[in-house]
VEXDREN-2710 file (C-alpha; in Angstrom, 1 decimal):
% VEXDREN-2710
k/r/px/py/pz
1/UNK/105.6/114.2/131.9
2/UNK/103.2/111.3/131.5
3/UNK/103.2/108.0/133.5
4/UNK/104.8/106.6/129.8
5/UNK/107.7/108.9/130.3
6/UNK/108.6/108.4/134.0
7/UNK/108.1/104.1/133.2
8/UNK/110.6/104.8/130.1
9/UNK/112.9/106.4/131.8
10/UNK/113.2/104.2/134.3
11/UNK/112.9/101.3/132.1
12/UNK/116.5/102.8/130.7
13/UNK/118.2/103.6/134.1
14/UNK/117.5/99.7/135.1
15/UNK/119.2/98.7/131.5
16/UNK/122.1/101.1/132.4
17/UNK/122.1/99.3/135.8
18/UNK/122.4/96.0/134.4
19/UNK/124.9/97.1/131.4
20/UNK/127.2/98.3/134.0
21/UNK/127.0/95.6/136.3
22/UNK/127.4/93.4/133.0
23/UNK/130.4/95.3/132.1
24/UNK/132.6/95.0/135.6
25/UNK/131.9/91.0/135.8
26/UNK/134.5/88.7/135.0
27/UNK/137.7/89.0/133.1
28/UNK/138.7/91.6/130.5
29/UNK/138.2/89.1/127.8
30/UNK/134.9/87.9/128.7
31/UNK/132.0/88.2/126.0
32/UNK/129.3/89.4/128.5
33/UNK/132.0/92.8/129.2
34/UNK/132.9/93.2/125.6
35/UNK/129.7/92.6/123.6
36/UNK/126.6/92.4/125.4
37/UNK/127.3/95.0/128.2
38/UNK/128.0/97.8/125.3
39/UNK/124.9/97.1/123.2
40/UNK/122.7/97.0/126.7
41/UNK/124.3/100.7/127.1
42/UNK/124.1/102.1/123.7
43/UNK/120.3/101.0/123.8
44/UNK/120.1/102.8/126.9
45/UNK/122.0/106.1/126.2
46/UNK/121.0/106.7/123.0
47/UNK/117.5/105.0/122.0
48/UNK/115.3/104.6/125.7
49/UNK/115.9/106.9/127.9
50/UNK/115.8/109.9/124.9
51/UNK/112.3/108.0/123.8
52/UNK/111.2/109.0/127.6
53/UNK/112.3/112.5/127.3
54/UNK/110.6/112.8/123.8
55/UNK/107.7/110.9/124.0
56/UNK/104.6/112.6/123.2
57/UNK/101.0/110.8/123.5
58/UNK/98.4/110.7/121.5
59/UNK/96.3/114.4/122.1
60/UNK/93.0/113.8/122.9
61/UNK/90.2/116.6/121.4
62/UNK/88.2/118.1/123.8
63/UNK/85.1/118.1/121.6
64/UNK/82.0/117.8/122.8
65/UNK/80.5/114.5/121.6
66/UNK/76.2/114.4/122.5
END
């Protein structure tokens, strides 16, 4: 795992952080726990922390250049 990975993957626990805080504020009928708090967790889950168990650089040839 690269630096890119690890900083992914945390980038996507902090987002699941804040969706769940997000999600337990305020009533049952507030917009922040029934819109926003569900997108910020679906990005999470599904698209960054996967792209930080995925992600593959760029390989580098280890030609000789003179």
């Amino acid at each position: 795992m690269t630096k890119k990975n690890l900083l992914l993957i945390a980038l996507g626990v902090i987002l699941l952080v804040i969706g769940f805080i997000c999600l337990a504020t305020g009533p049952a009928e507030n917009p922040v726990s029934l819109t926003i708090a569900p997108l910020i967790l679906c990005l999470a889950y599904l698209v960054i922390i996967p792209l930080g168990i995925l992600w593959k650089g760029k390989k580098e040839d280890k030609k000789d250049v003179q």
